[in-house]
Biopython code that builds the backbone (N, CA, C, O; Angstrom):
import numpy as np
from Bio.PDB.StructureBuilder import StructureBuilder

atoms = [
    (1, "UNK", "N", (1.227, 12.785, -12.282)),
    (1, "UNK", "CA", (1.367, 11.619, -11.444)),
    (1, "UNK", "C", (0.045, 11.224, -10.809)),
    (1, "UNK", "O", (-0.181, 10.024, -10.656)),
    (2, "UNK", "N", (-0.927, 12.209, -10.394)),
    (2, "UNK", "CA", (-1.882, 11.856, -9.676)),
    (2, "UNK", "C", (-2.575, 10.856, -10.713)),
    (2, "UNK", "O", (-2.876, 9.716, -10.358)),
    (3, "UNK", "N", (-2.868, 11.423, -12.279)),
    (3, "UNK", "CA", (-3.347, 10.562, -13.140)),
    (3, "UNK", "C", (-3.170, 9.143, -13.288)),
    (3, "UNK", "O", (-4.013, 8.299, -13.592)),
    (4, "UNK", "N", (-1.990, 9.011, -13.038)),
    (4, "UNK", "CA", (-1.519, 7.372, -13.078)),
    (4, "UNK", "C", (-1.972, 7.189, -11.794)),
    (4, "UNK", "O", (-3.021, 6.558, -11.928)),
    (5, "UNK", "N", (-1.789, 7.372, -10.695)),
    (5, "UNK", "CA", (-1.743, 7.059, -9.278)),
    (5, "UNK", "C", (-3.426, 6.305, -9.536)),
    (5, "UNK", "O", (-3.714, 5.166, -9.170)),
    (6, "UNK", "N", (-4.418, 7.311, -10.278)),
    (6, "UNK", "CA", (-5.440, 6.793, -10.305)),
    (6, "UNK", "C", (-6.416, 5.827, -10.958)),
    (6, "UNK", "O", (-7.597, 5.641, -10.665)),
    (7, "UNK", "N", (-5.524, 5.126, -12.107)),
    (7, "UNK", "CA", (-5.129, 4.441, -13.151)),
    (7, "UNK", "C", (-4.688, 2.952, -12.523)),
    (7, "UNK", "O", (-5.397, 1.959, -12.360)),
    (8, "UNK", "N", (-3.530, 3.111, -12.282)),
    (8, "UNK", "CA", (-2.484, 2.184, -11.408)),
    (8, "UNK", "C", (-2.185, 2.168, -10.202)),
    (8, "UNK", "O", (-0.963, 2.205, -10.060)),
    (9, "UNK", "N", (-2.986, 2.111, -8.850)),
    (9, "UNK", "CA", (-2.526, 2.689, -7.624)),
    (9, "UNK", "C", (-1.692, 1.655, -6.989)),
    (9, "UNK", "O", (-1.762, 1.489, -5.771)),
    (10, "UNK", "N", (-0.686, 0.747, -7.931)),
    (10, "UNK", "CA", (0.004, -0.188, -6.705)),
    (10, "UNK", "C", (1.498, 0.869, -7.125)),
    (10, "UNK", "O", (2.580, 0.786, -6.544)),
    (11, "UNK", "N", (1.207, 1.718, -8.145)),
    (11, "UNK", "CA", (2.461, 3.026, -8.781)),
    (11, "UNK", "C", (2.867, 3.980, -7.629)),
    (11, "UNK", "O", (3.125, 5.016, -8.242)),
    (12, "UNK", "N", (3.030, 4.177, -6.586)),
    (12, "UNK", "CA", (3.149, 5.270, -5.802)),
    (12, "UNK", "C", (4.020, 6.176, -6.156)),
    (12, "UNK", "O", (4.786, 5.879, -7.072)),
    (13, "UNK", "N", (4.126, 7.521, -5.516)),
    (13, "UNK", "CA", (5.057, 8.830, -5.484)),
    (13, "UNK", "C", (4.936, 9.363, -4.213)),
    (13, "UNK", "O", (4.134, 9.087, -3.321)),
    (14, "UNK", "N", (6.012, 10.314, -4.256)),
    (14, "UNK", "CA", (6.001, 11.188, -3.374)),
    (14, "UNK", "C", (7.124, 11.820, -3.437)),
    (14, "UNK", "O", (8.149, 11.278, -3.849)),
    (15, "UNK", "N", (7.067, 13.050, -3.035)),
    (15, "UNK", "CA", (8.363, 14.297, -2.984)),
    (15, "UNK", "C", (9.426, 13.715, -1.602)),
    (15, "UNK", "O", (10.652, 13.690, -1.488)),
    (16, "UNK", "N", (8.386, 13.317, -0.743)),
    (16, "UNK", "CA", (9.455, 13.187, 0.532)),
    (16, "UNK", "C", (9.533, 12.083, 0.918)),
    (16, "UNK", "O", (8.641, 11.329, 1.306)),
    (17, "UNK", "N", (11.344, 11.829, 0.772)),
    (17, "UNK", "CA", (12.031, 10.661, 1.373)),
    (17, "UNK", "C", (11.242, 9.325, 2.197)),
    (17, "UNK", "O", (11.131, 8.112, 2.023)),
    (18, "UNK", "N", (10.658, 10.625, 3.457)),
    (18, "UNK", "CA", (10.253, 9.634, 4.517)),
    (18, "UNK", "C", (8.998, 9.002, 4.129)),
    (18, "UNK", "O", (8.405, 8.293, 4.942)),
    (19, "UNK", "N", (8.450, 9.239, 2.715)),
    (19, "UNK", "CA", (7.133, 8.247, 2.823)),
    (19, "UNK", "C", (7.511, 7.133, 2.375)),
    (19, "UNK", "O", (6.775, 6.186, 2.651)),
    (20, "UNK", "N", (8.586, 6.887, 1.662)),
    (20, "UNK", "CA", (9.331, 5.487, 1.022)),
    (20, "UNK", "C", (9.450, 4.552, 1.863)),
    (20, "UNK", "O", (9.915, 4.771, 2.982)),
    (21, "UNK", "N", (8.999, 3.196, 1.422)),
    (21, "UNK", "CA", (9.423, 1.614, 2.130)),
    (21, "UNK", "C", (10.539, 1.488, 1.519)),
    (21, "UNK", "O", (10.759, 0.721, 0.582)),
    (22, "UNK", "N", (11.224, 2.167, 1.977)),
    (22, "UNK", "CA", (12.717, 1.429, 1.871)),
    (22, "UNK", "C", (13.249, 0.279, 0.998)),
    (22, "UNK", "O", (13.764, 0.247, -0.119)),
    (23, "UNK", "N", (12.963, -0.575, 1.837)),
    (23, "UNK", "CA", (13.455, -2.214, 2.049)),
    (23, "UNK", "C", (12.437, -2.483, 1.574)),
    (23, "UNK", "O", (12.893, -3.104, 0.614)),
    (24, "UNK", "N", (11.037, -2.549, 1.400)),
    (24, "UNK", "CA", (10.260, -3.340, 0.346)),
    (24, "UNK", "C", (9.457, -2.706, -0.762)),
    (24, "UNK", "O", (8.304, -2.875, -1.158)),
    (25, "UNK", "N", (10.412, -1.949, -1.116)),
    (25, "UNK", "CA", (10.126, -1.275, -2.664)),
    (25, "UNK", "C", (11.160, -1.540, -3.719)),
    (25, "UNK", "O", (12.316, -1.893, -3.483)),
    (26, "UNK", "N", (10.559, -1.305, -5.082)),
    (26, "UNK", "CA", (11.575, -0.991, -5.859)),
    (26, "UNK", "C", (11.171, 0.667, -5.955)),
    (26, "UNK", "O", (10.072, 1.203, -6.096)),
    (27, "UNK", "N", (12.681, 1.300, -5.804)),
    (27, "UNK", "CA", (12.081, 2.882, -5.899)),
    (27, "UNK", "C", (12.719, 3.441, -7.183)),
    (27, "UNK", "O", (13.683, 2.745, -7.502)),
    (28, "UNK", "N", (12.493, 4.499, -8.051)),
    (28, "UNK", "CA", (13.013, 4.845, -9.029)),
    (28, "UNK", "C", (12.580, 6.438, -8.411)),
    (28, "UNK", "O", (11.791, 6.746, -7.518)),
    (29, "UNK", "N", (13.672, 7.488, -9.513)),
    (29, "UNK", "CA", (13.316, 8.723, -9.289)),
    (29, "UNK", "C", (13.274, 9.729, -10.361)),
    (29, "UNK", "O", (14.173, 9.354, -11.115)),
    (30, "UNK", "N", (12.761, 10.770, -10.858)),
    (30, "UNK", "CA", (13.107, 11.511, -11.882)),
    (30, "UNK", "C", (12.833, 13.250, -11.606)),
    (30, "UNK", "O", (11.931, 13.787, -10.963)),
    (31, "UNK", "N", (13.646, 13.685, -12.138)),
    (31, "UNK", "CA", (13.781, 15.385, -11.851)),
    (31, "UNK", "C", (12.967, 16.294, -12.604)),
    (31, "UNK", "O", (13.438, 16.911, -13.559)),
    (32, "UNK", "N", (11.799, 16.413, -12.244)),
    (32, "UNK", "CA", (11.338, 17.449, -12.925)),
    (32, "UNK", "C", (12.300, 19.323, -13.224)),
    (32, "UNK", "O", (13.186, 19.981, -12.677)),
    (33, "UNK", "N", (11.450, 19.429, -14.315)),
    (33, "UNK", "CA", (12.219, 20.504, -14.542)),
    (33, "UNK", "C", (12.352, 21.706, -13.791)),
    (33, "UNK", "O", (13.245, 22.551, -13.720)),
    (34, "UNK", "N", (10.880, 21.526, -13.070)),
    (34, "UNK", "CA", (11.230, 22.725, -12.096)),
    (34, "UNK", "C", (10.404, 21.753, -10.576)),
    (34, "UNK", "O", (9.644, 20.803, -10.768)),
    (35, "UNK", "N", (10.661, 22.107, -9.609)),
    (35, "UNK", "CA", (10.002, 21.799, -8.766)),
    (35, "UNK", "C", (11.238, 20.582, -8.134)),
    (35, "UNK", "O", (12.383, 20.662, -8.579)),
    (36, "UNK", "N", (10.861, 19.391, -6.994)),
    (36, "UNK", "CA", (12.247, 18.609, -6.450)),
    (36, "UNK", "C", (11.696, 17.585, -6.592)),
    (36, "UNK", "O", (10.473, 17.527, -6.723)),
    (37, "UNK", "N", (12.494, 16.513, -6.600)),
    (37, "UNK", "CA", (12.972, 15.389, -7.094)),
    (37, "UNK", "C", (11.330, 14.514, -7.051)),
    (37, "UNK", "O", (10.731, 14.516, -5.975)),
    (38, "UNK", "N", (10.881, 14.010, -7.914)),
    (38, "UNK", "CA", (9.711, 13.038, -7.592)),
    (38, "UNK", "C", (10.505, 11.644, -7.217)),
    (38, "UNK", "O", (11.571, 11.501, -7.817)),
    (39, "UNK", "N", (10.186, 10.763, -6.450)),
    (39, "UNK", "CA", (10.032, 9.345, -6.013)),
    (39, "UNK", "C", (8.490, 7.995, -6.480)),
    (39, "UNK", "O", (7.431, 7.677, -5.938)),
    (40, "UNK", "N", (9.250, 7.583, -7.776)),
    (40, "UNK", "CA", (7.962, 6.598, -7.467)),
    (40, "UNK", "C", (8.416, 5.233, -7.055)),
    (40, "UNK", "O", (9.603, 4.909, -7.073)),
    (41, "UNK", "N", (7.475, 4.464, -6.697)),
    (41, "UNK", "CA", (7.646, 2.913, -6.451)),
    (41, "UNK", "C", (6.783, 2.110, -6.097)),
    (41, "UNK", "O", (5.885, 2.482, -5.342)),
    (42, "UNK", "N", (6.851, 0.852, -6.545)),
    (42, "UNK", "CA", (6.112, -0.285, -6.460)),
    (42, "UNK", "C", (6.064, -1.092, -4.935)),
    (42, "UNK", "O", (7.106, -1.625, -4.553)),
    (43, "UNK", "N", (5.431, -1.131, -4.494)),
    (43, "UNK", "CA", (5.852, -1.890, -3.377)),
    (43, "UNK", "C", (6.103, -3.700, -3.555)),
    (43, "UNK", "O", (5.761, -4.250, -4.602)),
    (44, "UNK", "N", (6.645, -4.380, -2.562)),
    (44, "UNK", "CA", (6.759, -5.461, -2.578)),
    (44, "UNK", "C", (5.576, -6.816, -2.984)),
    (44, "UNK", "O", (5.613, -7.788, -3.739)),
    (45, "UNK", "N", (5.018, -6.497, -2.450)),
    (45, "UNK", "CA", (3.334, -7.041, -2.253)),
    (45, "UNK", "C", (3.096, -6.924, -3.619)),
    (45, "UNK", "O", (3.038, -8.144, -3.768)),
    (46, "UNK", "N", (2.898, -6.480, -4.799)),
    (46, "UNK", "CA", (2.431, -6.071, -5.883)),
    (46, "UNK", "C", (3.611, -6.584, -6.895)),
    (46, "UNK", "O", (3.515, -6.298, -8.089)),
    (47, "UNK", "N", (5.038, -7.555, -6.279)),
    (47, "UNK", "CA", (5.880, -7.452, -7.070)),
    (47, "UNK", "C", (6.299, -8.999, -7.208)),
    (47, "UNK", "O", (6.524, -9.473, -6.094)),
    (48, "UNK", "N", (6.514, -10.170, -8.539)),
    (48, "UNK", "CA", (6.760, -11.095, -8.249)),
    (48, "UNK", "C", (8.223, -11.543, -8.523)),
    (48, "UNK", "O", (8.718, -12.650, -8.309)),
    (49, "UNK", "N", (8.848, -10.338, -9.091)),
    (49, "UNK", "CA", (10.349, -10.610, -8.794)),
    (49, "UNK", "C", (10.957, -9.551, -9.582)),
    (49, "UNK", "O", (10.329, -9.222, -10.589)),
    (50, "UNK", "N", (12.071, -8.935, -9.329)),
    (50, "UNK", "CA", (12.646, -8.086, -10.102)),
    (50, "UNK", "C", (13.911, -8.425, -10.600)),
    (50, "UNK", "O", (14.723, -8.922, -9.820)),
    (51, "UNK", "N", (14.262, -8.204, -11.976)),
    (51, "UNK", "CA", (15.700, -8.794, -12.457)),
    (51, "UNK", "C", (15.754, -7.400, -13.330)),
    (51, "UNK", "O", (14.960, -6.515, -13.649)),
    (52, "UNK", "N", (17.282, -7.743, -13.555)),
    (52, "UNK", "CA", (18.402, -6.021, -14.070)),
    (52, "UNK", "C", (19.416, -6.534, -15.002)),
    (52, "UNK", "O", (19.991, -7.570, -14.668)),
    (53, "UNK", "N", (19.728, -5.977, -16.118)),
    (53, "UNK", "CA", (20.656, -5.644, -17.004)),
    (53, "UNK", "C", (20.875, -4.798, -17.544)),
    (53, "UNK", "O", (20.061, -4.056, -18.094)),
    (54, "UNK", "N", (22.562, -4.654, -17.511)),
    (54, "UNK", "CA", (22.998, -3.396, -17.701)),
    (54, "UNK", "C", (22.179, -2.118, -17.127)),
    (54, "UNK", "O", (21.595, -1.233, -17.752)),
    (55, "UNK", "N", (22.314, -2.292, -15.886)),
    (55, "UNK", "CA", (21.290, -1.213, -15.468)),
    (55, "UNK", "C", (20.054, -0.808, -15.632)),
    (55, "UNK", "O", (19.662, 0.223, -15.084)),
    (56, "UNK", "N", (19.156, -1.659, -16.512)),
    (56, "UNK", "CA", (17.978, -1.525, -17.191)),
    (56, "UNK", "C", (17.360, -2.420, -15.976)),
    (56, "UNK", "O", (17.572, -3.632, -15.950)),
    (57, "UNK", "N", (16.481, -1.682, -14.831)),
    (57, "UNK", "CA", (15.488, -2.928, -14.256)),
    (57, "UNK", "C", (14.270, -3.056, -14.634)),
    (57, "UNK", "O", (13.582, -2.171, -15.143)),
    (58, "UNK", "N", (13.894, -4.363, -14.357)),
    (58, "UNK", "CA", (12.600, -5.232, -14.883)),
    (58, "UNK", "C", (12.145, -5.514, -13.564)),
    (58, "UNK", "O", (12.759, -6.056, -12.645)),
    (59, "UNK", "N", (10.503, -4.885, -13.616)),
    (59, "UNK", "CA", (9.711, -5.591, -12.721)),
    (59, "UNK", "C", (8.415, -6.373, -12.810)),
    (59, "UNK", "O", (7.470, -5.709, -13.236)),
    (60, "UNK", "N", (8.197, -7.460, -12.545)),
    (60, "UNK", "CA", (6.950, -8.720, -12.853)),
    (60, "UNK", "C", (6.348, -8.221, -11.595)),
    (60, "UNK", "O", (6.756, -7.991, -10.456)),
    (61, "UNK", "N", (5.094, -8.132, -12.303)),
    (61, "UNK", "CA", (4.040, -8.154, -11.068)),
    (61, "UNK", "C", (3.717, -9.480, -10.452)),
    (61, "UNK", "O", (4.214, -10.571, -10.730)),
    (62, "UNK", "N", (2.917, -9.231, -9.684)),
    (62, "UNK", "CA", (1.987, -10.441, -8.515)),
    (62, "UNK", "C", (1.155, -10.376, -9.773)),
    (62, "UNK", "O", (0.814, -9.392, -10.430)),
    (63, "UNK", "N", (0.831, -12.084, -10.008)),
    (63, "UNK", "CA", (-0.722, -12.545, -11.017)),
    (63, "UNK", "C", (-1.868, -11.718, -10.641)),
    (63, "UNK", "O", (-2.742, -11.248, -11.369)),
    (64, "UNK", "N", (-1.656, -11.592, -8.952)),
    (64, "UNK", "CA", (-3.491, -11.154, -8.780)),
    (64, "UNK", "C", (-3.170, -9.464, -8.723)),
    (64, "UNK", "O", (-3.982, -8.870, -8.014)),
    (65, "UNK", "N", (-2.304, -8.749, -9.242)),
    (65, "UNK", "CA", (-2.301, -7.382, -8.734)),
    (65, "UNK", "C", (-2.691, -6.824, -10.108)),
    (65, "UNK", "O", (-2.394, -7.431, -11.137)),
    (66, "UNK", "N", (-3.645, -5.169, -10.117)),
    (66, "UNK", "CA", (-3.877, -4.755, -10.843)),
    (66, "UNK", "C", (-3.072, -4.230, -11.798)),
    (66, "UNK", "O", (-3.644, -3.561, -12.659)),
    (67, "UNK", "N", (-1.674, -4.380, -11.891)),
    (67, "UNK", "CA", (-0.320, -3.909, -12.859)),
    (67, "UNK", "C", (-0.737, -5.295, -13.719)),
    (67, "UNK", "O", (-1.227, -5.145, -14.838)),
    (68, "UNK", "N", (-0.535, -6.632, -13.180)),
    (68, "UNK", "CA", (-0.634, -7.626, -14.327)),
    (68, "UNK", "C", (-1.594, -7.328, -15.054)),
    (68, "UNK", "O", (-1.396, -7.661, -16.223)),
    (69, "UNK", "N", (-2.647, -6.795, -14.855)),
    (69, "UNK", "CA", (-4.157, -6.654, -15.975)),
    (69, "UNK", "C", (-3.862, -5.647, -16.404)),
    (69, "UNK", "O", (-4.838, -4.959, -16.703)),
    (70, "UNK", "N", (-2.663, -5.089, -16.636)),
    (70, "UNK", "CA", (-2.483, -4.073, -17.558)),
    (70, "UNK", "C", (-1.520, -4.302, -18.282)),
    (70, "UNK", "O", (-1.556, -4.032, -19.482)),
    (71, "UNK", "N", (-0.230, -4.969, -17.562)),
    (71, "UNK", "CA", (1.353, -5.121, -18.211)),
    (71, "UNK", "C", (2.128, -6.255, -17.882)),
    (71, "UNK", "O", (2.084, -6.796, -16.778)),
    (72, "UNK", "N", (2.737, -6.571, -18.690)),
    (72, "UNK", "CA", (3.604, -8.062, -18.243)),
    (72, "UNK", "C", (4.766, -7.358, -17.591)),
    (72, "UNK", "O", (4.769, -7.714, -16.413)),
    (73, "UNK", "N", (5.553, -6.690, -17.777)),
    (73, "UNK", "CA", (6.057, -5.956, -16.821)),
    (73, "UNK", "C", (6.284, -4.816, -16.878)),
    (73, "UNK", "O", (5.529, -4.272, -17.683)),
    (74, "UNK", "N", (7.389, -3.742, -16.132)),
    (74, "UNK", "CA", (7.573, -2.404, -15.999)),
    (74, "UNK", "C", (8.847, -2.696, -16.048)),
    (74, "UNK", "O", (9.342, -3.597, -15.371)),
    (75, "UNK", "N", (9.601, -1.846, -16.982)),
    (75, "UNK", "CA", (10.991, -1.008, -17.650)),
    (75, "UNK", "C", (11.462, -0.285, -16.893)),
    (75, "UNK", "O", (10.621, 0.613, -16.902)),
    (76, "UNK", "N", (11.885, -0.114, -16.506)),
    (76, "UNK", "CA", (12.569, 1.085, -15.237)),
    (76, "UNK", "C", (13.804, 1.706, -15.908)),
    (76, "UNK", "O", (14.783, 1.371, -15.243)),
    (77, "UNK", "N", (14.173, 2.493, -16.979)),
    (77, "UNK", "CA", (15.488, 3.074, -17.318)),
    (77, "UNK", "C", (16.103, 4.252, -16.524)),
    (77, "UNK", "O", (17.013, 4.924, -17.010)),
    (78, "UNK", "N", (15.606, 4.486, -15.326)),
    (78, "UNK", "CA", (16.144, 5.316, -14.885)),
    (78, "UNK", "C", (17.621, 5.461, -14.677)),
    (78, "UNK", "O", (18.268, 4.423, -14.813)),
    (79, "UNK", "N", (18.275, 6.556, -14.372)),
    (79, "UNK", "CA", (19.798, 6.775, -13.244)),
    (79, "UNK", "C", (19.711, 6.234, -12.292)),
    (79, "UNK", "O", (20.652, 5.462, -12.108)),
    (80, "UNK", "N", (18.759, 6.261, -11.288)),
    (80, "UNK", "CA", (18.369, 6.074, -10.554)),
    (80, "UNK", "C", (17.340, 5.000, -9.893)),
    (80, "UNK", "O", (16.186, 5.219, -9.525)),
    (81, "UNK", "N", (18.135, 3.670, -9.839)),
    (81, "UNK", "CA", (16.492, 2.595, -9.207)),
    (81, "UNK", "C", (17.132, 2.207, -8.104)),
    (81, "UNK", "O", (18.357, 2.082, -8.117)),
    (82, "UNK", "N", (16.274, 1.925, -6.825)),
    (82, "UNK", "CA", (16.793, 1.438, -5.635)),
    (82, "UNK", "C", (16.017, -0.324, -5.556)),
    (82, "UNK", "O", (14.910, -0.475, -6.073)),
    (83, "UNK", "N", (16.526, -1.193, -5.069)),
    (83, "UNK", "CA", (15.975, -2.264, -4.791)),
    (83, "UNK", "C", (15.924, -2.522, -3.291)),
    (83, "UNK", "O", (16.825, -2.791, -2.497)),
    (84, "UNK", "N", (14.755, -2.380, -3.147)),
    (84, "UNK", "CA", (14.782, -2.677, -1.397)),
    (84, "UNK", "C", (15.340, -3.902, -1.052)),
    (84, "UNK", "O", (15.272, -4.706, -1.981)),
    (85, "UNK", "N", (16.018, -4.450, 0.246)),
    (85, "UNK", "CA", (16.599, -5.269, 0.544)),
    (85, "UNK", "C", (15.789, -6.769, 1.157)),
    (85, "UNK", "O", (16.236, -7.861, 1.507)),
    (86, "UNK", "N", (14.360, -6.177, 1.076)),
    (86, "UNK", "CA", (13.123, -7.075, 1.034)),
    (86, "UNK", "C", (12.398, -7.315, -0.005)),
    (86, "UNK", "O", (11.323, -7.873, 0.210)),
    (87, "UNK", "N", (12.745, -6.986, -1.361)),
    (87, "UNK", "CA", (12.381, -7.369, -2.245)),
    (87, "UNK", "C", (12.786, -9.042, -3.307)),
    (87, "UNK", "O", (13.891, -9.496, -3.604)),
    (88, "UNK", "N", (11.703, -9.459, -3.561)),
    (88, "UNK", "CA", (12.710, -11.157, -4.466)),
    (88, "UNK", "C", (13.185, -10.494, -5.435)),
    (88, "UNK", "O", (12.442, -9.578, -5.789)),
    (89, "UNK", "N", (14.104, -10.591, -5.989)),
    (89, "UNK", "CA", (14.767, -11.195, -7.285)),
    (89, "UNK", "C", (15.269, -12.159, -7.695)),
    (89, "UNK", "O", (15.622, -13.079, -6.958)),
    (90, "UNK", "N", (15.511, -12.155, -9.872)),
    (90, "UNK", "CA", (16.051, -13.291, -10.043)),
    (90, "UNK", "C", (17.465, -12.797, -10.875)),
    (90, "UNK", "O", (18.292, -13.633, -11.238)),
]
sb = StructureBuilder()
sb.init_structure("model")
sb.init_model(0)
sb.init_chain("A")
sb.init_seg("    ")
for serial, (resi, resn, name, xyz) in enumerate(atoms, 1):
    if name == "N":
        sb.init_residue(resn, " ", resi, " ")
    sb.init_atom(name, np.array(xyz, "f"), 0.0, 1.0, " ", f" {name:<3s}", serial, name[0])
structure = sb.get_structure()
């Protein structure tokens, strides 16, 4: 994770709950095999709208954020995606 973090830093993580924006993230999570639960997420600011099917979410970056100069968007297949309640969607 640190690798990407340093790659992509609008990508965040963290092990613990309380570093999460809540309400203006999209958060996703995945279980490593040993060790507890990782948390990553995009924050709001970096995000120009998020849309979902069948559980599959899609996130568009901001034009000026460093995710667009890499990707038109991010796939999220997790179990697990949270949409903050301050985030746009369409």
């Amino acid at each position: 994770m640190d690798e990407l973090s340093e790659k992509i830093p609008e990508i965040k993580f963290s092990k613990d709950v309380n570093d999460i924006p809540w309400k203006t993230a999209v958060v996703w999570s995945s279980m490593p095999r040993i060790g507890p639960r990782v948390y990553e997420w995009v924050s709001d600011e970096d995000i120009r709208y998020v849309s979902w099917t069948n559980g599959i979410v899609t996130i568009l970056p901001q034009p000026d954020s460093i995710l667009s100069t890499k990707c038109q968007c991010i796939v999220v297949p997790q179990g697990f995606v949270w949409v903050g309640a301050n985030v746009k969607v369409a």
